[in-house]
C-alpha positions in Angstrom: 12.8 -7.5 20.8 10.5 -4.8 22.4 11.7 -1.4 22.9 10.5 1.4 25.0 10.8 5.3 23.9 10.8 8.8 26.1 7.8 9.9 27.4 7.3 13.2 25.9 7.5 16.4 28.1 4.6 17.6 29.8 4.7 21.8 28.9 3.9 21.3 25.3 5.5 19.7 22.4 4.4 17.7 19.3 3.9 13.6 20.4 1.9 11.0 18.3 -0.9 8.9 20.0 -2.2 5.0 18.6 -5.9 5.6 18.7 -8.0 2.1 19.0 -11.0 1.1 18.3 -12.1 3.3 15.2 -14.2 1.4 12.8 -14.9 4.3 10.0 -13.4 7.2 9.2 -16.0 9.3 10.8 -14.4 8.3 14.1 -11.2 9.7 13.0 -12.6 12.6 12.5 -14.7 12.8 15.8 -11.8 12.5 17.8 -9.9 15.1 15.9 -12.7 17.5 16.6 -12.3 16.6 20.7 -8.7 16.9 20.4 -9.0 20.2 18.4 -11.4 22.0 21.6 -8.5 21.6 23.7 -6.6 25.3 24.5 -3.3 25.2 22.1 -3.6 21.7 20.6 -4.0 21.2 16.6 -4.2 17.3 16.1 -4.8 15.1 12.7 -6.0 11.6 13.5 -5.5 9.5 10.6 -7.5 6.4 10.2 -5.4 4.5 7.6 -2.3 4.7 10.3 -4.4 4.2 13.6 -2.7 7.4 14.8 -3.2 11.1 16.1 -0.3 13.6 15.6 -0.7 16.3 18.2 1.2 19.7 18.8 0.1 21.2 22.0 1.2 23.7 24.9 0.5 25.4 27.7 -1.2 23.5 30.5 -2.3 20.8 28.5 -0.5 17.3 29.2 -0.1 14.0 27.5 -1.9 12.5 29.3 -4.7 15.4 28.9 -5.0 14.4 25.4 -5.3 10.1 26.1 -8.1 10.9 28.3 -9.7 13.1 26.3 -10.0 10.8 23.4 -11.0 7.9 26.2 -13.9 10.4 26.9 -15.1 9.7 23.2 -15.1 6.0 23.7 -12.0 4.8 22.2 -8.2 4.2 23.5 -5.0 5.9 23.1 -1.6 5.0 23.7 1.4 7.2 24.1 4.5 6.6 23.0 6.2 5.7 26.6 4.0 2.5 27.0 3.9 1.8 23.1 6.0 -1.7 22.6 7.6 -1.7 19.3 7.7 -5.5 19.1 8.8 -7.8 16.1 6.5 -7.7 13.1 3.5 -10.1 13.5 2.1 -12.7 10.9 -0.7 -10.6 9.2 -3.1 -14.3 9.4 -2.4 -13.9 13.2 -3.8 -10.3 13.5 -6.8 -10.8 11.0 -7.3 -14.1 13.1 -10.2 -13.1 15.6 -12.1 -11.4 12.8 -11.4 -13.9 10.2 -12.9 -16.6 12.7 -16.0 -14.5 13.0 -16.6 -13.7 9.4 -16.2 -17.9 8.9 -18.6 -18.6 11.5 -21.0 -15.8 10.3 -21.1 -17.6 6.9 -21.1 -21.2 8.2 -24.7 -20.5 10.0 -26.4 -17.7 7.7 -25.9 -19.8 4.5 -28.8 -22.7 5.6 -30.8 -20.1 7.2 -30.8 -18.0 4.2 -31.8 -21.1 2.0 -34.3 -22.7 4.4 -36.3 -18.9 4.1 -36.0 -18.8 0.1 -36.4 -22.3 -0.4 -39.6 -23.6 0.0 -38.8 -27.7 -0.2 -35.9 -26.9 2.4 -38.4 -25.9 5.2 -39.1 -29.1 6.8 -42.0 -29.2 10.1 -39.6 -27.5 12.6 -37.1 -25.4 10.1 -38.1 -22.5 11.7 -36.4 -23.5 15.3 -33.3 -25.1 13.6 -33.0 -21.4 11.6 -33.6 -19.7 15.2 -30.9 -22.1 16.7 -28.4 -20.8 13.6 -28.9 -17.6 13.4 -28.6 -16.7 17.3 -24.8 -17.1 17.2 -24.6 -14.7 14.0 -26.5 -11.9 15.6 -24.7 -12.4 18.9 -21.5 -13.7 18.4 -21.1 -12.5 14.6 -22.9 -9.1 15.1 -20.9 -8.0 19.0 -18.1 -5.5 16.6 -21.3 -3.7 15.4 -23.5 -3.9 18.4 -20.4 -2.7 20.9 -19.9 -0.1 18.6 -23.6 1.4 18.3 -23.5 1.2 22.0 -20.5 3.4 22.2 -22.1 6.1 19.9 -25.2 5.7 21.7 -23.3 7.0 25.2 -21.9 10.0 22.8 -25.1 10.7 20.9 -23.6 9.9 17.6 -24.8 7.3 14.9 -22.4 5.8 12.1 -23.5 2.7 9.8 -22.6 0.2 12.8 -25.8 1.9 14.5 -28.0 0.9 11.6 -26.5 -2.5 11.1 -27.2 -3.2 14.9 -30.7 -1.7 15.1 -31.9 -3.5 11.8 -30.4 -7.1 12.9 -31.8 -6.8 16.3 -35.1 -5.2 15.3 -35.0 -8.1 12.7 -34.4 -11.1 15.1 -36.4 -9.4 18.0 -39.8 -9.5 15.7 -38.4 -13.1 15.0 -38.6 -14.1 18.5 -41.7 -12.3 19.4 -43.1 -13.7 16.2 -41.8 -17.5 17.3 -42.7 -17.6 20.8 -45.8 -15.3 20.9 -46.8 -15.0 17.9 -48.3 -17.8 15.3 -44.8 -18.2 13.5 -43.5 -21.1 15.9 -46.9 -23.5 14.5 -45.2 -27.2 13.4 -45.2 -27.2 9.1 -45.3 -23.3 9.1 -43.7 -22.4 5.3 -42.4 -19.1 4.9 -43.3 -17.3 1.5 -44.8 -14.3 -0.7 -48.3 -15.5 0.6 -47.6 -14.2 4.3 -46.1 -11.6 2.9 -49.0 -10.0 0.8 -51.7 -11.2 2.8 -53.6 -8.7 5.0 -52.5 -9.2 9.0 -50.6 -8.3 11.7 -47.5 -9.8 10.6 -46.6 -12.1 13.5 -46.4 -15.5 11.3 -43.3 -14.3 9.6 -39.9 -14.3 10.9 -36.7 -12.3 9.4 -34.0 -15.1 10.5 -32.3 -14.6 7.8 -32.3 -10.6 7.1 -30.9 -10.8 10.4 -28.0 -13.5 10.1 -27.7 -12.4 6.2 -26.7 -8.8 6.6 -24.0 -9.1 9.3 -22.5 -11.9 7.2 -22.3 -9.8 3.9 -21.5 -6.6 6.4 -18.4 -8.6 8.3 -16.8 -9.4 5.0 -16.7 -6.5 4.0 -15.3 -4.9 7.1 -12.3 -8.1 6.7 -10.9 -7.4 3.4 -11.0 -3.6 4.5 -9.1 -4.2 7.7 -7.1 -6.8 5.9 -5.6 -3.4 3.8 -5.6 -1.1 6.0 -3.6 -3.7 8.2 -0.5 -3.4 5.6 -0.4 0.8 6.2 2.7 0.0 9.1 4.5 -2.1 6.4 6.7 -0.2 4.7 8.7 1.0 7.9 9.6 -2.3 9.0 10.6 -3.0 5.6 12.6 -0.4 5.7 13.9 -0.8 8.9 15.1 -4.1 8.1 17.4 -3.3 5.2 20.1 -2.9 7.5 22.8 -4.9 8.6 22.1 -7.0 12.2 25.8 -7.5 12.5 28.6 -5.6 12.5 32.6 -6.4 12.8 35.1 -4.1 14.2 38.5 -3.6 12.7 39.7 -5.4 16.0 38.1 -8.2 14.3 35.2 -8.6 17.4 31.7 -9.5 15.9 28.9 -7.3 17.6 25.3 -6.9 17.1 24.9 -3.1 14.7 23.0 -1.7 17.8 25.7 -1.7 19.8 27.9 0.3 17.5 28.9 4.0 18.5 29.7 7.0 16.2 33.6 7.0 16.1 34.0 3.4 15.9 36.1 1.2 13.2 34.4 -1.2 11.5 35.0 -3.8 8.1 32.9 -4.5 5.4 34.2 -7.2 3.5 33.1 -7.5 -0.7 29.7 -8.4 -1.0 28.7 -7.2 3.0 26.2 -4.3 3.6 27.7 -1.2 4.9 26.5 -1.6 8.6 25.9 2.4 9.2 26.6 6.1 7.6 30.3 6.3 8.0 33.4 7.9 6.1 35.9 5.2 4.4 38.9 5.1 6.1 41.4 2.6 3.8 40.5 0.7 1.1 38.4 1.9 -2.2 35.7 -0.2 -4.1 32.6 0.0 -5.3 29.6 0.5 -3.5 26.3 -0.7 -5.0 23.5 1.8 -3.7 20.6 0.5 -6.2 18.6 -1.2 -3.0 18.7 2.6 -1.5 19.1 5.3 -3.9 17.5 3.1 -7.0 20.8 4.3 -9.4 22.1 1.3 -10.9 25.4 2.4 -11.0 27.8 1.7 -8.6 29.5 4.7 -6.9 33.9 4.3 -6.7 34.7 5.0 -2.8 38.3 5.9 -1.5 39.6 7.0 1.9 38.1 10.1 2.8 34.6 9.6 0.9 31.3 9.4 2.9 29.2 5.9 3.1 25.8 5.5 3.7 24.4 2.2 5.8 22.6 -0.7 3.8 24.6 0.0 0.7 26.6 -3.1 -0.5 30.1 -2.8 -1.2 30.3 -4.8 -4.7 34.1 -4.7 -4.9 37.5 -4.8 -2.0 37.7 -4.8 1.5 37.1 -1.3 3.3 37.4 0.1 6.6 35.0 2.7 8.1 34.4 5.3 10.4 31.2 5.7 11.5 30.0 8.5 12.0 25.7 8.3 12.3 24.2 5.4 14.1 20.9 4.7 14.9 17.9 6.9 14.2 20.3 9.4 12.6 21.6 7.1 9.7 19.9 8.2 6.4 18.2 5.1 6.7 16.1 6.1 9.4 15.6 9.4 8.1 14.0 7.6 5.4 12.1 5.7 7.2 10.9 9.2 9.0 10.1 10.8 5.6 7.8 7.3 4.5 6.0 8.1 8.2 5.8 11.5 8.0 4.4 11.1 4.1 1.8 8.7 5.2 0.6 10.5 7.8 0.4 13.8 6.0 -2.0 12.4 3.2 -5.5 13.1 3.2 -7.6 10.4 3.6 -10.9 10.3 1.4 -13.7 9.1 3.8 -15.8 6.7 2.2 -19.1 7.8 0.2 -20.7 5.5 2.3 -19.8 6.8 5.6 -20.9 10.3 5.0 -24.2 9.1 3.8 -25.4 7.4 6.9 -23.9 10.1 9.0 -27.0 12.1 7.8 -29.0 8.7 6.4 -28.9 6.8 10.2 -30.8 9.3 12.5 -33.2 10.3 9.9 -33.8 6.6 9.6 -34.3 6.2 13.5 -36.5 9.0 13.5 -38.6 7.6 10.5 -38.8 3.9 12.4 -39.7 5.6 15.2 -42.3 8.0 13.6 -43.7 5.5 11.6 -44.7 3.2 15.4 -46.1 5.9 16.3 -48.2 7.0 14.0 -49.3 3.5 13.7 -50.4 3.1 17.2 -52.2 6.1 16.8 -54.6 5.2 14.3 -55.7 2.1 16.4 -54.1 -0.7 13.8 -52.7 -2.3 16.6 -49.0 -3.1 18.1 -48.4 -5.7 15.9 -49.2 -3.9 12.9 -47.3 -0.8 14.2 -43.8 -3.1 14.8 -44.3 -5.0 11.3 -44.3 -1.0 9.8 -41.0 0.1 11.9 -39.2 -2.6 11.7 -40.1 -2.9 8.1 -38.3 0.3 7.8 -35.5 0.0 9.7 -34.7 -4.0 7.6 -35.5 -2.0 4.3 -32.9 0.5 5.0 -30.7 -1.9 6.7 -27.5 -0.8 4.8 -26.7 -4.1 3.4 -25.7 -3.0 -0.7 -24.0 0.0 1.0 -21.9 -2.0 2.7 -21.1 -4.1 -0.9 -21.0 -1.5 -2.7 -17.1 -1.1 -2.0 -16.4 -4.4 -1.6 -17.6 -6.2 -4.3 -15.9 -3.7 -6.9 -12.9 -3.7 -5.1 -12.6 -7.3 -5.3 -13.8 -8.1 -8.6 -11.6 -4.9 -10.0 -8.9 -6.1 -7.8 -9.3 -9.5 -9.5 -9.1 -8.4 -12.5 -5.9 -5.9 -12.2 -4.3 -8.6 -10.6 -4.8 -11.0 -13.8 -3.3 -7.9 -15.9 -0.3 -7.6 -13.4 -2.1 -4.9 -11.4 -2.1 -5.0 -7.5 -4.9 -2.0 -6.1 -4.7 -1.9 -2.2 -7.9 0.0 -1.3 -10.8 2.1 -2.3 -8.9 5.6 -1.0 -6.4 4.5 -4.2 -9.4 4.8 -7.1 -10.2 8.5 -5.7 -6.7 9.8 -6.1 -6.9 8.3 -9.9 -9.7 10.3 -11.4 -8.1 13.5 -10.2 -4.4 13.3 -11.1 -3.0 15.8 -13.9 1.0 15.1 -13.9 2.9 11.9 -13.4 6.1 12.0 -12.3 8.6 9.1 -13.4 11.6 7.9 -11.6 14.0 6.8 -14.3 16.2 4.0 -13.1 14.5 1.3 -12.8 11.1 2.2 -14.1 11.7 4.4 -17.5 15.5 2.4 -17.7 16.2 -1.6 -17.1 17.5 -0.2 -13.8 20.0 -2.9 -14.4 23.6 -2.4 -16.0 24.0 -3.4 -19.7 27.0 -3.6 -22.2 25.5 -1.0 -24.5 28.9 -0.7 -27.3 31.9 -2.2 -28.1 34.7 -0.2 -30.1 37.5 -2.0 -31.4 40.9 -0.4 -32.4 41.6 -1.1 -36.0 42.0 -4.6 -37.1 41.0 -5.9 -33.4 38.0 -8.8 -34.1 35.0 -7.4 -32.0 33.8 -11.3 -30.9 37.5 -11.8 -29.8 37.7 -8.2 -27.8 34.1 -9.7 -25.9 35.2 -13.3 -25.3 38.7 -12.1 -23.6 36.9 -9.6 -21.8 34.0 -11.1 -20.6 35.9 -14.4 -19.1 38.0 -12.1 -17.5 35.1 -9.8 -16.0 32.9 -12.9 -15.4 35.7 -13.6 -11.7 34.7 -9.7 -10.3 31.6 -8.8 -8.3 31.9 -5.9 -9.6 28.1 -4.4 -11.5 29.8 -3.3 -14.8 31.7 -6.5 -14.7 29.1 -8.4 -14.2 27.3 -6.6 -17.5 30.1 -7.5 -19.7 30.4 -10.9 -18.8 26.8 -11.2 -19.3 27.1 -10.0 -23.0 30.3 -11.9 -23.6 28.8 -15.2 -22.0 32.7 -16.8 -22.2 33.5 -19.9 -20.6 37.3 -19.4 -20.7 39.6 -20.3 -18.0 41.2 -17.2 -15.7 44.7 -17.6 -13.7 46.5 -15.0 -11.9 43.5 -13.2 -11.5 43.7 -10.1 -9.5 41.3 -6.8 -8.7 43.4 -3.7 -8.6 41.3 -1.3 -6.2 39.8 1.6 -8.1 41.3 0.9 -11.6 40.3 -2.4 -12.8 40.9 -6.1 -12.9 43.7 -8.1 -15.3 44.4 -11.8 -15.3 45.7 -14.4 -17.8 43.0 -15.9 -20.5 44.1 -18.2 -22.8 48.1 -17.1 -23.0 46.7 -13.4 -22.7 47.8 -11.1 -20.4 44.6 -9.2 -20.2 43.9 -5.8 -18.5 40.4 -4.0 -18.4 39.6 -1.0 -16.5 40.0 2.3 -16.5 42.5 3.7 -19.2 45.0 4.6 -16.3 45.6 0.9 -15.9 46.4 -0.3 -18.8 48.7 3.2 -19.4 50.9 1.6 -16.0 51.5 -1.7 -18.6 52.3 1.1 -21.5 49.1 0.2 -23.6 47.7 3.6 -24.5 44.6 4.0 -26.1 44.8 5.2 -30.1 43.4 8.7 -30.7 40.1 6.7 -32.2 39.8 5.0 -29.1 40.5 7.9 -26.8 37.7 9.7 -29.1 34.7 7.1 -28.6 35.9 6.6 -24.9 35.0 10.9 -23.9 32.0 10.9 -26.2 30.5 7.9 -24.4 31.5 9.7 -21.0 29.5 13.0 -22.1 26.8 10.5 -22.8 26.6 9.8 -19.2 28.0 6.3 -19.9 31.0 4.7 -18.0 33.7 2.7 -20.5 36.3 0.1 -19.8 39.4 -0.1 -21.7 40.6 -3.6 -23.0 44.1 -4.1 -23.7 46.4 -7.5 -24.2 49.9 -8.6 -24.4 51.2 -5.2 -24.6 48.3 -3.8 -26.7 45.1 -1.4 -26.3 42.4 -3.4 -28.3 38.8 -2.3 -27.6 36.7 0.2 -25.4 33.7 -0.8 -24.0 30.7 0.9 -22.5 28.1 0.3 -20.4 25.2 2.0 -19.4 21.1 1.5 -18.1 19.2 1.2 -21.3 15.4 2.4 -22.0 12.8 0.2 -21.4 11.2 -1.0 -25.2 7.8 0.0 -23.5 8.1 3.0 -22.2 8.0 5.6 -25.3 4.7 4.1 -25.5 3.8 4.3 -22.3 4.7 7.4 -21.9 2.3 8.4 -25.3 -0.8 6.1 -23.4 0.1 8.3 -20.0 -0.7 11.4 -22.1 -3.5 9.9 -23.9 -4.9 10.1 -20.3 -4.5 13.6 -19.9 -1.8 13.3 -17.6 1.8 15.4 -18.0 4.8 13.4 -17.3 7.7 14.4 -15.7 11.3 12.5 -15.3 12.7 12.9 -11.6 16.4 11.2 -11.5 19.4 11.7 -9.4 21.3 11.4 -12.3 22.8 14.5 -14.2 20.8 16.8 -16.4 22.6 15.3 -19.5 22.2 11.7 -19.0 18.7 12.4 -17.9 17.7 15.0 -21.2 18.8 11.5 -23.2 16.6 9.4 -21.6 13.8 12.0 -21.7 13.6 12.3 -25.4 14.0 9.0 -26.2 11.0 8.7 -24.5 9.3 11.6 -25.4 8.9 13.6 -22.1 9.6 17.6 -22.2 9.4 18.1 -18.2 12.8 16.9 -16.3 13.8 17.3 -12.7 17.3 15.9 -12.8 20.4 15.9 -9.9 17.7 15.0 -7.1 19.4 13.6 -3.9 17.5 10.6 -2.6 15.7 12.4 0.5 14.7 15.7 -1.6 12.7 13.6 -3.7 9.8 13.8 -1.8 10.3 17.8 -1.6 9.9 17.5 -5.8 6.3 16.1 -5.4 5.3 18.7 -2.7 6.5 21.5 -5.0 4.5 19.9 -7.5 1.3 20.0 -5.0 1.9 23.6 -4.2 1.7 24.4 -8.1 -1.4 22.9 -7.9 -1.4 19.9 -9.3 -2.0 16.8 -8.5 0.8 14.4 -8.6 0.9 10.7 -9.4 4.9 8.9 -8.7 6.0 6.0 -10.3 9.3 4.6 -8.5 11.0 1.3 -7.6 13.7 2.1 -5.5 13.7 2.9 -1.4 14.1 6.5 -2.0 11.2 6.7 -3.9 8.8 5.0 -1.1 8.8 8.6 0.7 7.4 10.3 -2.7 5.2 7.5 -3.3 3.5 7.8 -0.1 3.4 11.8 -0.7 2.3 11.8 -4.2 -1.4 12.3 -4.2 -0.8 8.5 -6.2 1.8 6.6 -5.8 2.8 3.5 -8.2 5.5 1.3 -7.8 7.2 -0.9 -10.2 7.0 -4.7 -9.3 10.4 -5.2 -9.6 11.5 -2.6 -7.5 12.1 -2.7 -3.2 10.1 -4.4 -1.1 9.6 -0.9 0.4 8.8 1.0 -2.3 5.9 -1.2 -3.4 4.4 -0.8 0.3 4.7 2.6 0.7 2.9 3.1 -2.6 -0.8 2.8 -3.7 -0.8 0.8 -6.6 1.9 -2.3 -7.9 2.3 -2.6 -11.2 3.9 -6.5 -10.6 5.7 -6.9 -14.0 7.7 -3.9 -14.1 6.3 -2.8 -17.1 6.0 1.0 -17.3 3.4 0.4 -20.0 0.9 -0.8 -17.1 0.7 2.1 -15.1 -2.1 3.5 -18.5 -3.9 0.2 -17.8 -3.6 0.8 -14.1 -5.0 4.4 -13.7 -7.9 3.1 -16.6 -9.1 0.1 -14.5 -8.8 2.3 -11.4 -10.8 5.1 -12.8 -13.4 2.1 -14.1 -13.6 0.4 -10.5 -14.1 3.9 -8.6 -17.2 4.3 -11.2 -18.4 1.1 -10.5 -18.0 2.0 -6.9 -20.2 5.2 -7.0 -22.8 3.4 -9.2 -23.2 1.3 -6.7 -23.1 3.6 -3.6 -26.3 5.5 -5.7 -28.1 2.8 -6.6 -28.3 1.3 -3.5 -29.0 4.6 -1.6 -31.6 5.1 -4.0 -33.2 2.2 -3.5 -33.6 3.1 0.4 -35.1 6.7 -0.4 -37.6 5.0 -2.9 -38.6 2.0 -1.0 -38.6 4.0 2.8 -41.6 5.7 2.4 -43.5 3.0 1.1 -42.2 0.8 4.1 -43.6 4.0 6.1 -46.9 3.6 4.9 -47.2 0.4 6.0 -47.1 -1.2 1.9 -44.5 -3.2 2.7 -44.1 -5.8 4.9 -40.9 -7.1 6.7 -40.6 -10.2 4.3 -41.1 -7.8 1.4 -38.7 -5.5 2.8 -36.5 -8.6 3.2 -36.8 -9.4 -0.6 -35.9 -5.9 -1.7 -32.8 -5.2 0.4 -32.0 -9.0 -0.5 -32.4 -7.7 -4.9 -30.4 -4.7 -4.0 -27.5 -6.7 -2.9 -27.9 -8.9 -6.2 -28.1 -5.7 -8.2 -24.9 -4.6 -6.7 -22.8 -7.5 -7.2 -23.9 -8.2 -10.6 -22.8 -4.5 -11.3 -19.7 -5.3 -9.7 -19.0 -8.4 -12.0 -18.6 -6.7 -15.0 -15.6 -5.5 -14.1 -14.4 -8.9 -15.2 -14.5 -7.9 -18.7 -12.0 -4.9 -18.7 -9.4 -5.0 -21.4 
């Protein structure tokens, strides 16, 4: 279903534009600087998101600002003619450049091997080579070509302009070399020997420098935009938490959008709540864990306020609504996780700041160096072998591995260790973090309700207490039920079993009339709890705990409590997380009590306790304007807007859908202890990274002016670019052996 929004007003205003057509993040920041010339506009383009946010005024229009970015050579959408359609399969929008990046490998493999291997170069290799690699450099090489072409007409350069002038220059020489030149000669063998000798360079041919570097540069351009591709993600995850169908008290099934503030609707046990609404008769209990993260379940009576895409765990309510649409606390959510994302600095790659400054001086150098040969009466041919040499040594093939290769082999490896990284921006936020902050249900706690104690009035058999409890628990919905009847594990048969709304359940086990609940239920059957029991029962309340009472055949017999229990891993994790350097802190919208517990137990001084859902996010900015810089670890939805703020966000595997794609890093098995071995391999990969990014920048500046001088020849050049690569992935690979 497609849906169209308001175009926004012409005399100023704040609007976001999809931008198209950027391929690094120096684009991004080109059209921020076009946007920013404009009288009263301040714009951010963001090239993770694909989108410009804009405030502007006074005679400046919407359309003002699409056309300006369309001046720099890209396009721009506003948000009256954006369709917001169903999400796609991610294959089906990768398709087009998957197919090139296949076809690119398919036809520079042979060619590659036919020019290194000798015995492969039969009489006429060299025309089956020119036959292969014409599709790479056309077909395979149009993304980089079209966009050198583009900064051409705007007088800027960016690593697509080198990748495009090398390859051409690379299989122009070739078919000079192969149709004018001696290179086309039946039985011609392509080695070192052409390569030192003394000549004008027109036997040799660069087939596969050409078809090689696009191949190497389009994969690395597919797992980026394979990444960047999930940025959009956690909003229609979010989005799609809610209910699709709604029915009114009148008993008529509608779809949720059609639902209006003010109307009745039911939510039957075990039904999300369809929108933000006030309960109007009934109680239960609603389970909020897939929103707020809490495991608990929150009691609800007439007159108390719902939120949509809860579950109700327990009886049969009617409700109010009173928010639909983008003003349910779900949306707002969804706003916050936008608003987040767009707000975080992007690093721009290492690589992409280099040959802003690296390209031109290199087209100066190619060019300089033809020209001075031609001057000094060498010849043309000798003059092209020198600048193209130059332009194929610096041909920015390990630059463009350098990321690539790391990520994937680091990737790899976190992934082995339960560790999912989801692009290079991630390692730069590791090295510089200083505080942690640690959502505790869910990634501290089990996040999951657990029979924690069981206190029996005297002479009551404790086993006896769990079996009658637990088979009678075990026919409720209800969260805390559910937790006893887990720990009881009773197979006993239940009759006249009945749910008394907001106080409890009681049925018949075994000849027992047994009641479990709250202590006001069993006190309307006369089975008052002993002074011992009524003892245990407050001090497990001040514990933040919730009890039951149990009670049979006119008797009180046992209190039992329940509560989220710490993680075994996490006082250890929280000792490797400071090990790091890094100072934890415990964020909960639990109360300061409950959450103090948890703290110690765990050994963490800093706690930020009774946090609503939405002013989670606000924490971690506060923690920014200190001047820190702020890693979140989280599981639940209201964590994905603070994941996506924090300058690092981590989410538990375990947790929402939509808090693992709003954050930077997964730690898949829900193990607090990974986030140390997380931020370690992280920190390890982005070295890697940089190691790479100098090495192979430093073999340009070394091997440059030698290609200059006219002491290396294209095939040489070839070679070297061709180690540099080697060099770079074989630094890469020892990532493998991280522990």
């Amino acid at each position: 279903m497609s849906m169209t929004t308001t175009r926004p007003p012409a005399g100023g205003g704040e609007i976001e534009i999809a931008i198209g057509g950027m391929t690094c993040a120096s684009c991004a920041n080109r059209i921020e600087r076009k946007l920013n010339k404009l009288d009263g506009v301040t714009a951010t383009v963001n090239y993770a998101t694909e989108k410009a946010k804009v405030v502007y005024g006074g005679d400046v229009s919407p359309e003002d600002l699409v056309a300006e970015v369309e001046k720099a050579g890209y396009t721009a959408e506003l948000p009256a003619v954006q369709q917001e359609e169903e999400p796609q399969d991610e294959r089906d929008e990768l398709a087009p450049l998957r197919q090139r990046l296949i076809t690119s490998i398919v036809l520079s493999v042979p060619v590659v091997a036919m020019a290194m291997i000798p015995a492969l170069q039969f009489e006429y290799w060299q025309w089956l080579s020119l036959t292969l690699a014409a599709p790479v450099v056309v077909y395979g090489g149009w993304p980089f070509h079209r966009a050198a072409w583009t900064n051409l007409r705007h007088g800027t350069a960016t690593m697509d302009t080198l990748v495009s002038l090398g390859t051409l220059a690379a299989f122009g020489w070739s078919l000079w070399a192969l149709f004018l030149g001696t290179a086309g000669t039946p039985g011609m063998t392509h080695g070192f020997e052409f390569a030192l000798a003394k000549g004008d360079g027109a036997g040799n041919i660069y087939l596969e420098a050409a078809a090689g570097v696009i191949a190497f540069i389009l994969a690395g351009r597919y797992f980026e935009a394979r990444s960047k591709r999930r940025a959009g993600a956690a909003l229609r995850a979010l989005l799609s938490m809610g209910a699709k169908e709604v029915t009114l008290a009148s008993g008529k099934l509608i779809p949720v959008e059609q639902l209006r503030a003010g109307d009745r609707f039911l939510v039957r046990p075990g039904e999300k709540i369809a929108t933000d609404g006030v309960v109007e008769e009934g109680s239960s209990a609603v389970d909020a864990s897939m929103l707020t993260g809490e495991s608990v379940p929150v009691e609800v009576r007439p007159g108390d306020a719902v939120v949509g895409a809860t579950v109700n765990a327990g009886g049969r309510l009617v409700v109010r609504a009173t928010r639909v649409g983008s003003d349910t606390q779900l949306a707002q959510m969804a706003r916050l996780v936008e608003e987040a994302q767009n707000g975080k600095a992007q690093v721009q790659r290492l690589a992409d700041r280099i040959s802003g400054i690296f390209v031109p001086i290199v087209i100066a150098l190619s060019l300089a160096t033809l020209g001075f040969w031609l001057g000094t009466g060498d010849g043309t041919a000798a003059a092209f072998t020198a600048a193209v040499a130059v332009l194929i040594i610096a041909c920015p093939c390990a630059l463009g591995l350098a990321t690539p290769t790391a990520l994937m082999v680091g990737t790899g490896r976190g992934a082995q260790l339960g560790i999912l990284i989801k692009g290079p921006e991630v390692l730069e936020s590791t090295r510089r973090i200083d505080t942690i902050v640690l959502d505790k249900t869910g990634t501290v706690t089990s996040g999951t309700m657990t029979l924690k104690d069981v206190f029996t009035a005297g002479g009551e058999d404790r086993e006896e207490v769990l079996r009658l409890a637990g088979a009678l628990e075990s026919a409720s919905e209800h969260p805390i039920a559910q937790a006893i009847a887990r720990a009881a594990g009773s197979s006993a048969a239940v009759e006249d079993f009945a749910n008394v709304e907001g106080l409890g359940v009681q049925g018949i086990v075994d000849g027992h009339a047994v009641l479990v609940g709250r202590p006001q239920l069993l006190a309307e059957w006369s089975q008052h709890l002993p002074a011992d029991l009524e003892r245990e029962l407050a001090q497990a309340q001040s514990r933040g705990e919730t009890a039951v009472a149990v009670g049979w055949d006119g008797r009180a017999r046992a209190v039992l409590t329940v509560a989220d229990v710490v993680k075994p891993t996490s006082a250890e994790a929280v000792a490797a997380l400071r090990a790091l350097g890094l100072r934890p802190v415990l964020l909960t919208g639990d109360n300061e009590k409950v959450a103090r517990q948890v703290a110690d137990a765990v050994g963490i001084e800093e706690v930020v306790a009774d946090v609503l859902p939405a002013d989670k996010v606000e924490v971690v900015k506060r923690l920014q304007a200190e001047g820190r810089t702020v890693a979140m670890v989280g599981d639940g939805v209201n964590d994905a807007a603070a994941l996506a703020q924090a300058d690092l966000g981590m989410a538990m595997g375990t947790g929402t859908d939509v808090a693992i794609e709003a954050s930077d890093l997964t730690l898949v098995r829900g193990d607090l202890l990974v986030a140390a071995d997380a931020i370690r391999l992280s920190r390890r990969t982005l070295g890697t990274i940089k190691g790479n990014l100098f090495w192979a920048f430093a073999y340009n500046v070394a091997a440059l002016p030698l290609a200059a001088m006219g002491l290396l020849t294209p095939m040489i050049a070839g070679a070297a670019m061709a180690f540099s690569s080697v060099f770079v992935v074989s630094n890469s690979l020892r990532l493998r052996r991280f522990r």
